[in-house]
C-alpha positions as CSV (number, residue, x, y, z in Angstrom):
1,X,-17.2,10.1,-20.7
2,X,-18.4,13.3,-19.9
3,X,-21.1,13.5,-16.8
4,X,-22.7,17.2,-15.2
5,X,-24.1,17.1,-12.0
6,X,-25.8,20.2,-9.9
7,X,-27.0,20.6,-6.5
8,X,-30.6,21.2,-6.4
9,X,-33.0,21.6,-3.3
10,X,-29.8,20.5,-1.2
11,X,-29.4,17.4,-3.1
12,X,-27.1,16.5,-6.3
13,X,-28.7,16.0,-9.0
14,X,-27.5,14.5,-12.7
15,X,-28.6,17.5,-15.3
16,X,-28.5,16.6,-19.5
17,X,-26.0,19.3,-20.5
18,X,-23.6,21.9,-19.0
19,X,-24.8,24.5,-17.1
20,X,-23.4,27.5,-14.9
21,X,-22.6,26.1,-11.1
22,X,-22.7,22.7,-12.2
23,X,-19.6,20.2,-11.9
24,X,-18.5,18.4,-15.2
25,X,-17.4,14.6,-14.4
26,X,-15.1,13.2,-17.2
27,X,-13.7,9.8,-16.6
28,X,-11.3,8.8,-19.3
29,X,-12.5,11.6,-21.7
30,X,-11.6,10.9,-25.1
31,X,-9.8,13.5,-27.6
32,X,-13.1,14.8,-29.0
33,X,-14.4,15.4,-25.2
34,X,-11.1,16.9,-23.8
35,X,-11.2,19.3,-27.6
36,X,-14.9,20.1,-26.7
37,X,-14.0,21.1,-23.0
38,X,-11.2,23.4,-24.4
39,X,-12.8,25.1,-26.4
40,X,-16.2,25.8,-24.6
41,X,-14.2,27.0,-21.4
42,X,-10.6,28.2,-22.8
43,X,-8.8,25.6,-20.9
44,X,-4.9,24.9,-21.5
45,X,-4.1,21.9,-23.1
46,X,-1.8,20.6,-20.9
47,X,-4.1,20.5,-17.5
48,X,-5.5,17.9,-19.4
49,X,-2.2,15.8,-20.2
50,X,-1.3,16.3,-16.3
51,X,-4.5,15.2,-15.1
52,X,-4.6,11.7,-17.7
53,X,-0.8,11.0,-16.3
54,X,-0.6,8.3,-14.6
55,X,2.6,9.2,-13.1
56,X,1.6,12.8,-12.3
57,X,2.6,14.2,-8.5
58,X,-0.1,16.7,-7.0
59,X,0.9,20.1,-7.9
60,X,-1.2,23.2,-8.4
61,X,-1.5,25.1,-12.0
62,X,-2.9,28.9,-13.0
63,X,-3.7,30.0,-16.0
64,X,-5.6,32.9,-17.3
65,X,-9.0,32.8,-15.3
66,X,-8.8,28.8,-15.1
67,X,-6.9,26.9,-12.3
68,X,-5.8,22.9,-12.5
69,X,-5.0,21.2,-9.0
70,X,-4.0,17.6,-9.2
71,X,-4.2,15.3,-6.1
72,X,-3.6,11.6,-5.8
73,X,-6.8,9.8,-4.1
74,X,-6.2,6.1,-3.2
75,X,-7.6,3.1,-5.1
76,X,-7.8,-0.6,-4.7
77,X,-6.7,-3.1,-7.1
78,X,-8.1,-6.6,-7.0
79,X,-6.3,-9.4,-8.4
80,X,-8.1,-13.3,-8.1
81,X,-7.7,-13.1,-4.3
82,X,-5.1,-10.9,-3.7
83,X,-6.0,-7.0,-3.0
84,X,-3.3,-4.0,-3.6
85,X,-3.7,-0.5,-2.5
86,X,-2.3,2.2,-4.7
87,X,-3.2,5.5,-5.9
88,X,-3.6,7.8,-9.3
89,X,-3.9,11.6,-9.5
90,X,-7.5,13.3,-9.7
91,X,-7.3,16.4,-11.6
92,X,-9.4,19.4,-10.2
93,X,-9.6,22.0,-13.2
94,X,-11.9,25.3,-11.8
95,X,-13.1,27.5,-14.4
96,X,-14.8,31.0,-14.0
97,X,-17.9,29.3,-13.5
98,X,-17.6,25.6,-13.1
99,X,-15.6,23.2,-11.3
100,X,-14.2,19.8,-14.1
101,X,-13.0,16.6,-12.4
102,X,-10.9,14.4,-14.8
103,X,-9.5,11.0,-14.1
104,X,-8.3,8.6,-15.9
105,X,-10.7,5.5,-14.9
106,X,-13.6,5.5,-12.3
107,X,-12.8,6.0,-8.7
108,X,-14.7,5.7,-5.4
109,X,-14.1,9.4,-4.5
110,X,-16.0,10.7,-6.9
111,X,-18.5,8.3,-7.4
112,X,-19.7,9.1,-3.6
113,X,-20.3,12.7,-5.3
114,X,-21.9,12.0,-8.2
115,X,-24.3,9.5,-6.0
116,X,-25.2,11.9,-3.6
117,X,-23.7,10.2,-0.7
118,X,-22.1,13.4,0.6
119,X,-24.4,16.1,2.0
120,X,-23.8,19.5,2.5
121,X,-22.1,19.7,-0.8
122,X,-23.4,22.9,-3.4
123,X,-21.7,22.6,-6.7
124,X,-21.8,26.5,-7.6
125,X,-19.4,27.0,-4.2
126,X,-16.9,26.1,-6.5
127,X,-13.6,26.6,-3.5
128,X,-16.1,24.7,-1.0
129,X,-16.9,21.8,-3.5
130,X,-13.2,21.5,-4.3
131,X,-12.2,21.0,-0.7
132,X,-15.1,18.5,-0.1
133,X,-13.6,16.3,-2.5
134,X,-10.3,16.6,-0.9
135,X,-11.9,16.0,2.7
136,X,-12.8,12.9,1.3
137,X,-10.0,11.9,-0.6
138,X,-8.4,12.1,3.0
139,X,-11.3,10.3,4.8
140,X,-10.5,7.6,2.1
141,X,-7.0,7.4,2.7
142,X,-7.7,6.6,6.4
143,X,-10.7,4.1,5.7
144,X,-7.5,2.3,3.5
145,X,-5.0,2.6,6.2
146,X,-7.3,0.8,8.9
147,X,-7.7,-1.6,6.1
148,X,-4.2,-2.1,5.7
149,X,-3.4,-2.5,9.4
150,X,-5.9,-5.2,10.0
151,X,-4.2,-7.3,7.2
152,X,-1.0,-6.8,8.3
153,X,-2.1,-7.7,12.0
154,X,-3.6,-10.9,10.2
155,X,-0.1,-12.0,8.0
156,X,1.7,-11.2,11.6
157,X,-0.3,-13.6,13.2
158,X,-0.3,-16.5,10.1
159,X,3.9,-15.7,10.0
160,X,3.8,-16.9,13.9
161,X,2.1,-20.1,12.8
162,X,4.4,-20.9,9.9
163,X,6.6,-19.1,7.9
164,X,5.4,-19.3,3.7
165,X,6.1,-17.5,1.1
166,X,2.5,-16.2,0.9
167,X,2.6,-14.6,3.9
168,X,6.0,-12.7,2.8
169,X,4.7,-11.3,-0.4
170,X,1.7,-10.5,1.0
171,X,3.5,-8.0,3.6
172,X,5.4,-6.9,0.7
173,X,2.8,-5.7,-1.1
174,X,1.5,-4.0,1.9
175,X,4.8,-2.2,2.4
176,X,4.7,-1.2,-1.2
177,X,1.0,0.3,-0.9
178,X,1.7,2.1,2.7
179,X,4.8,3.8,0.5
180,X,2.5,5.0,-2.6
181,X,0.2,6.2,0.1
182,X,2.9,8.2,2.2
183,X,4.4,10.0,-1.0
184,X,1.0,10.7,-2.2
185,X,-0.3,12.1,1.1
186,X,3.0,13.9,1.5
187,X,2.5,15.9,-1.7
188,X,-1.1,16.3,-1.2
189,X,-0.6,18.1,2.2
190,X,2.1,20.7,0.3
191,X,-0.6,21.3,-2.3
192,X,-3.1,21.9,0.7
193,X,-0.5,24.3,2.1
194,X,-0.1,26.6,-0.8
195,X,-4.0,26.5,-1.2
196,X,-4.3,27.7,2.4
197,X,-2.2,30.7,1.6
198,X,-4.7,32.6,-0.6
199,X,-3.0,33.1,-3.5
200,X,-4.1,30.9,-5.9
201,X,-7.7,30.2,-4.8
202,X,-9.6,33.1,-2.9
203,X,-11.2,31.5,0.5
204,X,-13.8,32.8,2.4
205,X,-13.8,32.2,6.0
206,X,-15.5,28.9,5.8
207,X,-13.7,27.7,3.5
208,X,-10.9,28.2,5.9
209,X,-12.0,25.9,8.4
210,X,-12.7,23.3,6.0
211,X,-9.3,23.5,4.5
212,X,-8.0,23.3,8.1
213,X,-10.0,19.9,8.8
214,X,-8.3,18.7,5.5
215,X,-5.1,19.3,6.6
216,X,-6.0,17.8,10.1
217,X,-6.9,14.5,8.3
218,X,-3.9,14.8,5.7
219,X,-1.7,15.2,8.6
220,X,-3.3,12.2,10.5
221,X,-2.8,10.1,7.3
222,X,0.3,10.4,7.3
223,X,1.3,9.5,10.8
224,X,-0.3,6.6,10.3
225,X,0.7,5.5,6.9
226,X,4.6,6.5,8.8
227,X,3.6,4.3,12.0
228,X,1.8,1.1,10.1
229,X,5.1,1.4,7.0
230,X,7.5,0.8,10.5
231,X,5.8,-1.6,11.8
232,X,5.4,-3.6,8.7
233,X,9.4,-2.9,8.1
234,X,9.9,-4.2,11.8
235,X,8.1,-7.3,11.5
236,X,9.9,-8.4,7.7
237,X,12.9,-8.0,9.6
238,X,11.9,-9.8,12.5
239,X,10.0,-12.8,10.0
240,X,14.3,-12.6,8.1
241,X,15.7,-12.9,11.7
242,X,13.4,-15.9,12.2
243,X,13.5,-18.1,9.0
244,X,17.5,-17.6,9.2
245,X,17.5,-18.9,12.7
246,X,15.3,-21.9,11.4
247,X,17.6,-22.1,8.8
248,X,20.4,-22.8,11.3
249,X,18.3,-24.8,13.8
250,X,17.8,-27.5,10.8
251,X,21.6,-27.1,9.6
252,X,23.0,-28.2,13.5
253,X,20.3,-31.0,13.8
254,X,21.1,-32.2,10.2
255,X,24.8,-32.2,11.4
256,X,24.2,-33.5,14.4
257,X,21.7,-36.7,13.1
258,X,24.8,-37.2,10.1
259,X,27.6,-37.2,12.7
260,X,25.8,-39.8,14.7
261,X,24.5,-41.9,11.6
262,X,28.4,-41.4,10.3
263,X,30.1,-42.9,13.5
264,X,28.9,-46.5,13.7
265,X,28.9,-46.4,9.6
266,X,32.4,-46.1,9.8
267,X,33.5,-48.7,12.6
268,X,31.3,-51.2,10.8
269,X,33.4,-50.5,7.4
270,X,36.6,-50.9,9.0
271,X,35.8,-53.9,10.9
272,X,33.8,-55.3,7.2
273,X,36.9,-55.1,5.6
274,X,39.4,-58.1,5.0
275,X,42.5,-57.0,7.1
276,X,44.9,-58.1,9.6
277,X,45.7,-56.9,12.7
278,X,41.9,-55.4,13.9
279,X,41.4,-55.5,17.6
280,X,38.6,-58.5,18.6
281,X,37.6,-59.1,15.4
282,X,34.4,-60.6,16.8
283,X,30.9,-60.0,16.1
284,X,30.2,-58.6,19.3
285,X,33.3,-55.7,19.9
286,X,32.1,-53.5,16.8
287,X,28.6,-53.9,17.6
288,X,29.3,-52.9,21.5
289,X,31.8,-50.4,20.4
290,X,29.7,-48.8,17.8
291,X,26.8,-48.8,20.7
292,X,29.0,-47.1,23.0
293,X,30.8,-44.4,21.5
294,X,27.3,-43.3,19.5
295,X,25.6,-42.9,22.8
296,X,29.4,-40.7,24.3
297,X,28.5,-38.2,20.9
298,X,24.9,-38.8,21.6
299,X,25.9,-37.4,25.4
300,X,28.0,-34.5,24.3
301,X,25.9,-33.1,21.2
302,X,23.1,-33.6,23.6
303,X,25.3,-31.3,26.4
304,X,26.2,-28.4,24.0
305,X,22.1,-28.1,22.9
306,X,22.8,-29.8,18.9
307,X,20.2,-31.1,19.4
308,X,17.6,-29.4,20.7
Protein backbone atom coordinates (compact mmCIF):
# COMPACT_ATOMS: atom_id res chain seq x y z
CA UNK A 1 0.00 0.00 0.00
CA UNK A 2 1.33 3.00 -1.20
CA UNK A 3 0.55 6.32 1.13
CA UNK A 4 2.23 10.34 0.29
CA UNK A 5 2.22 12.54 2.91
CA UNK A 6 3.56 16.47 2.81
CA UNK A 7 4.07 18.94 5.38
CA UNK A 8 1.91 21.88 4.81
CA UNK A 9 1.43 25.08 7.05
CA UNK A 10 3.82 23.15 9.63
CA UNK A 11 1.52 20.30 9.81
CA UNK A 12 1.64 16.81 7.75
CA UNK A 13 -0.77 16.37 5.70
CA UNK A 14 -2.02 13.13 3.49
CA UNK A 15 -1.94 14.44 -0.38
CA UNK A 16 -3.77 12.04 -3.35
CA UNK A 17 -0.70 11.43 -5.46
CA UNK A 18 3.14 11.93 -5.50
CA UNK A 19 4.45 15.11 -5.49
CA UNK A 20 8.09 16.83 -5.17
CA UNK A 21 9.09 17.16 -1.15
CA UNK A 22 6.52 14.78 -0.20
CA UNK A 23 7.32 11.30 1.62
CA UNK A 24 6.04 8.08 -0.05
CA UNK A 25 4.79 5.46 2.76
CA UNK A 26 4.59 1.81 1.34
CA UNK A 27 3.76 -0.87 3.84
CA UNK A 28 4.04 -4.24 2.26
CA UNK A 29 4.03 -2.87 -1.40
CA UNK A 30 3.06 -5.34 -3.76
CA UNK A 31 5.06 -6.18 -7.11
CA UNK A 32 3.08 -3.82 -9.24
CA UNK A 33 3.79 -0.85 -6.49
CA UNK A 34 7.50 -1.64 -5.95
CA UNK A 35 7.59 -1.85 -10.42
CA UNK A 36 5.71 1.53 -10.29
CA UNK A 37 8.28 3.15 -7.72
CA UNK A 38 11.15 1.83 -9.97
CA UNK A 39 10.43 3.10 -12.70
CA UNK A 40 8.94 6.62 -11.81
CA UNK A 41 12.24 7.34 -9.60
CA UNK A 42 15.03 4.99 -11.25
CA UNK A 43 15.44 3.05 -8.12
CA UNK A 44 17.63 -0.31 -7.92
CA UNK A 45 15.82 -3.32 -7.53
CA UNK A 46 17.47 -4.66 -4.86
CA UNK A 47 16.87 -1.63 -2.17
CA UNK A 48 13.61 -3.02 -2.39
CA UNK A 49 14.49 -6.86 -1.63
CA UNK A 50 16.71 -5.50 1.40
CA UNK A 51 14.16 -3.39 2.82
CA UNK A 52 11.08 -6.50 2.48
CA UNK A 53 13.91 -8.90 4.36
CA UNK A 54 12.95 -9.83 7.29
CA UNK A 55 16.31 -10.94 8.21
CA UNK A 56 18.04 -7.79 6.86
CA UNK A 57 20.96 -5.97 9.31
CA UNK A 58 20.93 -2.02 9.01
CA UNK A 59 23.47 -1.09 6.48
CA UNK A 60 23.58 1.87 4.19
CA UNK A 61 23.38 1.65 0.16
CA UNK A 62 24.29 4.35 -2.91
CA UNK A 63 23.43 4.22 -6.05
CA UNK A 64 23.37 6.64 -8.86
CA UNK A 65 21.47 9.77 -7.38
CA UNK A 66 19.35 7.43 -4.98
CA UNK A 67 20.44 6.22 -1.47
CA UNK A 68 18.78 3.13 0.66
CA UNK A 69 19.48 3.08 4.53
CA UNK A 70 17.97 0.24 6.38
CA UNK A 71 17.44 0.37 10.23
CA UNK A 72 15.74 -2.00 12.50
CA UNK A 73 12.95 -0.07 14.69
CA UNK A 74 11.43 -2.29 17.51
CA UNK A 75 7.96 -3.89 17.50
CA UNK A 76 5.70 -5.64 19.83
CA UNK A 77 4.17 -8.90 19.33
CA UNK A 78 1.07 -9.94 21.17
CA UNK A 79 0.26 -13.43 21.67
CA UNK A 80 -3.39 -14.33 23.95
CA UNK A 81 -1.71 -12.79 27.07
CA UNK A 82 1.74 -13.03 26.55
CA UNK A 83 3.73 -9.88 24.86
CA UNK A 84 7.29 -10.29 22.99
CA UNK A 85 9.47 -7.49 21.94
CA UNK A 86 11.37 -7.87 18.70
CA UNK A 87 12.31 -5.87 15.85
CA UNK A 88 12.27 -5.77 11.76
CA UNK A 89 14.35 -3.43 9.45
CA UNK A 90 12.64 -0.09 8.10
CA UNK A 91 14.02 0.78 4.81
CA UNK A 92 14.84 4.51 4.18
CA UNK A 93 15.28 4.86 0.21
CA UNK A 94 16.05 8.99 -0.56
CA UNK A 95 15.64 9.90 -4.03
CA UNK A 96 16.73 13.32 -5.71
CA UNK A 97 13.58 14.67 -4.53
CA UNK A 98 11.64 12.50 -2.19
CA UNK A 99 12.23 10.52 0.75
CA UNK A 100 10.30 6.36 0.39
CA UNK A 101 9.77 4.46 3.69
CA UNK A 102 9.18 0.64 2.98
CA UNK A 103 8.34 -1.93 5.56
CA UNK A 104 7.15 -4.93 5.41
CA UNK A 105 3.88 -4.60 7.84
CA UNK A 106 2.67 -1.50 9.73
CA UNK A 107 4.77 -0.20 12.55
CA UNK A 108 4.26 2.37 15.31
CA UNK A 109 7.28 4.52 14.15
CA UNK A 110 5.91 5.52 11.21
CA UNK A 111 2.48 5.61 12.02
CA UNK A 112 3.38 8.66 14.59
CA UNK A 113 4.60 10.37 11.19
CA UNK A 114 2.00 9.70 9.02
CA UNK A 115 -0.51 10.98 12.04
CA UNK A 116 1.10 14.05 12.73
CA UNK A 117 2.19 13.27 16.17
CA UNK A 118 5.63 14.59 15.61
CA UNK A 119 6.08 18.36 15.16
CA UNK A 120 8.76 20.08 13.72
CA UNK A 121 8.98 17.58 10.94
CA UNK A 122 9.18 19.21 6.97
CA UNK A 123 9.08 16.43 4.53
CA UNK A 124 11.08 18.34 1.60
CA UNK A 125 14.24 18.50 4.31
CA UNK A 126 14.72 15.22 3.05
CA UNK A 127 18.41 14.57 5.58
CA UNK A 128 16.23 16.27 8.50
CA UNK A 129 13.11 14.08 7.95
CA UNK A 130 15.35 10.98 7.69
CA UNK A 131 16.92 11.58 11.03
CA UNK A 132 13.56 12.32 12.70
CA UNK A 133 12.48 9.05 12.02
CA UNK A 134 15.58 7.62 13.39
CA UNK A 135 15.28 10.02 16.63
CA UNK A 136 12.25 8.14 17.09
CA UNK A 137 13.11 4.89 16.28
CA UNK A 138 15.58 5.37 19.24
CA UNK A 139 12.96 7.20 21.55
CA UNK A 140 11.02 3.83 20.84
CA UNK A 141 13.56 1.62 21.68
CA UNK A 142 13.83 3.26 25.17
CA UNK A 143 9.95 3.63 25.77
CA UNK A 144 10.44 -0.64 25.13
CA UNK A 145 13.34 -1.02 27.38
CA UNK A 146 11.47 0.67 30.45
CA UNK A 147 8.75 -1.59 29.44
CA UNK A 148 10.92 -4.52 29.58
CA UNK A 149 12.53 -3.63 32.94
CA UNK A 150 9.22 -3.23 34.77
CA UNK A 151 8.22 -6.87 33.67
CA UNK A 152 11.25 -8.23 34.58
CA UNK A 153 11.21 -6.39 38.07
CA UNK A 154 7.51 -8.01 38.24
CA UNK A 155 8.61 -11.96 37.26
CA UNK A 156 11.59 -11.19 39.93
CA UNK A 157 9.24 -10.49 42.36
CA UNK A 158 6.47 -13.57 41.42
CA UNK A 159 9.92 -16.00 41.24
CA UNK A 160 10.45 -14.94 45.06
CA UNK A 161 6.95 -16.14 45.87
CA UNK A 162 7.10 -19.39 44.04
CA UNK A 163 9.12 -20.80 41.49
CA UNK A 164 6.72 -21.95 38.03
CA UNK A 165 7.40 -22.51 34.92
CA UNK A 166 5.55 -19.36 33.74
CA UNK A 167 7.62 -17.12 35.40
CA UNK A 168 10.83 -18.89 33.69
CA UNK A 169 9.62 -18.60 30.17
CA UNK A 170 8.44 -15.43 30.66
CA UNK A 171 12.21 -14.12 31.65
CA UNK A 172 13.24 -16.07 28.70
CA UNK A 173 11.46 -14.42 26.39
CA UNK A 174 12.64 -11.18 27.90
CA UNK A 175 16.18 -12.18 27.59
CA UNK A 176 15.51 -13.10 24.03
CA UNK A 177 13.88 -9.54 23.12
CA UNK A 178 16.74 -7.45 25.21
CA UNK A 179 19.22 -9.55 22.67
CA UNK A 180 17.24 -8.69 19.29
CA UNK A 181 17.21 -5.18 20.75
CA UNK A 182 21.06 -4.97 21.58
CA UNK A 183 22.19 -6.34 18.03
CA UNK A 184 19.73 -4.14 16.38
CA UNK A 185 20.77 -0.98 18.26
CA UNK A 186 24.36 -2.01 17.89
CA UNK A 187 24.17 -1.95 13.98
CA UNK A 188 21.94 1.02 13.98
CA UNK A 189 24.54 3.10 15.87
CA UNK A 190 27.41 2.03 13.06
CA UNK A 191 24.95 3.07 10.40
CA UNK A 192 24.58 6.41 12.41
CA UNK A 193 28.30 6.62 12.42
CA UNK A 194 29.01 6.43 8.75
CA UNK A 195 26.07 8.88 8.19
CA UNK A 196 27.72 11.35 10.53
CA UNK A 197 30.82 11.26 8.34
CA UNK A 198 29.46 13.10 5.29
CA UNK A 199 29.99 10.98 2.79
CA UNK A 200 27.05 9.44 1.92
CA UNK A 201 24.45 11.98 2.95
CA UNK A 202 25.44 15.75 2.81
CA UNK A 203 24.43 17.45 6.39
CA UNK A 204 24.03 20.85 7.06
CA UNK A 205 24.82 22.10 10.39
CA UNK A 206 21.56 21.25 11.86
CA UNK A 207 21.34 18.35 10.74
CA UNK A 208 24.47 17.69 12.73
CA UNK A 209 23.14 18.27 15.97
CA UNK A 210 20.27 16.19 15.31
CA UNK A 211 22.31 13.27 14.24
CA UNK A 212 24.38 13.84 17.42
CA UNK A 213 21.08 13.60 19.71
CA UNK A 214 20.51 10.27 17.75
CA UNK A 215 23.55 8.92 18.60
CA UNK A 216 23.11 10.15 22.22
CA UNK A 217 19.87 8.12 22.47
CA UNK A 218 21.40 5.10 20.36
CA UNK A 219 24.17 5.00 22.74
CA UNK A 220 21.84 5.24 25.80
CA UNK A 221 19.84 2.32 24.35
CA UNK A 222 22.24 0.34 24.38
CA UNK A 223 23.60 0.68 27.83
CA UNK A 224 20.48 -0.14 28.97
CA UNK A 225 19.47 -2.97 26.73
CA UNK A 226 23.56 -4.21 28.11
CA UNK A 227 22.52 -3.39 31.94
CA UNK A 228 18.64 -4.87 31.95
CA UNK A 229 20.14 -8.30 29.44
CA UNK A 230 22.66 -8.76 32.88
CA UNK A 231 20.43 -8.42 35.16
CA UNK A 232 17.90 -10.66 33.65
CA UNK A 233 21.00 -13.29 32.99
CA UNK A 234 21.89 -12.75 36.87
CA UNK A 235 18.52 -13.44 38.16
CA UNK A 236 17.91 -16.94 35.73
CA UNK A 237 20.98 -17.96 37.25
CA UNK A 238 20.14 -17.02 40.60
CA UNK A 239 16.10 -18.59 40.08
CA UNK A 240 18.68 -22.18 38.65
CA UNK A 241 20.75 -21.83 41.91
CA UNK A 242 17.39 -21.72 43.87
CA UNK A 243 15.12 -24.49 42.35
CA UNK A 244 18.29 -26.84 42.59
CA UNK A 245 18.74 -26.06 46.14
CA UNK A 246 14.88 -26.84 46.62
CA UNK A 247 15.52 -29.75 44.67
CA UNK A 248 18.00 -30.93 47.39
CA UNK A 249 16.10 -29.59 50.36
CA UNK A 250 13.11 -32.03 49.31
CA UNK A 251 15.63 -35.01 48.34
CA UNK A 252 17.34 -34.89 52.30
CA UNK A 253 13.77 -34.51 53.86
CA UNK A 254 12.39 -37.30 51.56
CA UNK A 255 15.49 -39.40 52.86
CA UNK A 256 15.31 -38.38 56.07
CA UNK A 257 11.12 -39.04 56.53
CA UNK A 258 12.00 -42.80 54.50
CA UNK A 259 14.90 -43.61 56.97
CA UNK A 260 12.70 -42.97 59.92
CA UNK A 261 9.48 -44.69 58.34
CA UNK A 262 12.15 -47.63 57.25
CA UNK A 263 13.53 -48.30 60.90
CA UNK A 264 10.58 -49.39 62.92
CA UNK A 265 9.19 -51.20 59.44
CA UNK A 266 12.03 -53.28 59.72
CA UNK A 267 12.19 -54.34 63.49
CA UNK A 268 8.46 -55.02 63.21
CA UNK A 269 9.27 -57.62 60.22
CA UNK A 270 11.87 -59.28 61.96
CA UNK A 271 10.06 -59.68 65.10
CA UNK A 272 6.53 -60.74 62.68
CA UNK A 273 8.38 -63.42 61.40
CA UNK A 274 8.16 -67.21 62.74
CA UNK A 275 11.81 -67.78 64.09
CA UNK A 276 13.72 -68.98 66.99
CA UNK A 277 16.05 -67.46 69.02
CA UNK A 278 14.63 -63.49 68.84
CA UNK A 279 15.44 -61.59 71.96
CA UNK A 280 11.98 -60.89 74.29
CA UNK A 281 9.76 -61.91 71.88
CA UNK A 282 7.01 -59.98 73.66
CA UNK A 283 4.67 -57.56 72.50
CA UNK A 284 6.11 -54.86 74.30
CA UNK A 285 10.28 -55.05 73.42
CA UNK A 286 9.70 -54.36 69.52
CA UNK A 287 7.18 -51.81 70.24
CA UNK A 288 9.62 -50.03 72.99
CA UNK A 289 12.57 -50.75 70.80
CA UNK A 290 11.11 -49.47 67.68
CA UNK A 291 10.01 -46.22 69.83
CA UNK A 292 13.43 -45.80 71.02
CA UNK A 293 15.85 -46.09 68.39
CA UNK A 294 13.30 -43.89 65.91
CA UNK A 295 13.45 -41.10 68.25
CA UNK A 296 17.94 -41.78 68.63
CA UNK A 297 17.76 -41.22 64.35
CA UNK A 298 15.02 -38.80 65.00
CA UNK A 299 17.85 -36.94 67.50
CA UNK A 300 20.70 -37.29 65.11
CA UNK A 301 19.04 -36.38 61.60
CA UNK A 302 17.48 -33.64 63.67
CA UNK A 303 21.44 -32.61 64.95
CA UNK A 304 23.00 -32.65 61.39
CA UNK A 305 19.92 -30.14 60.00
CA UNK A 306 18.02 -33.36 57.68
CA UNK A 307 15.49 -32.04 58.61
CA UNK A 308 15.15 -28.74 58.59
Amino acid sequence: MLSYYKTQDGRMMQIPECEPGCWINCVAPDDREINSLISDFNIEPDFFRAAMDEEESSHIDHEDQNTLIVIDIPVVEKEGKSITYTTMPLGIIITERNVITVSIKDNPVVGEFAQGLVRGVQTNLKTRFVLHIMLRVASRYLQYLKQIDKISNYVETELRRSMRNAELLQLLSIEKSLVYFSSSLKGNEITLEKIMRGRVLKLYEDDQDLLEDVLIEVKQAIDMSNIYLNIVNGIMGASSSVISNNLNTVMRHLVSVLLLAALPMTIFGLYGMNVKGIPLPQFWFPLALAVVLTGGLFAFLKKKKMLD
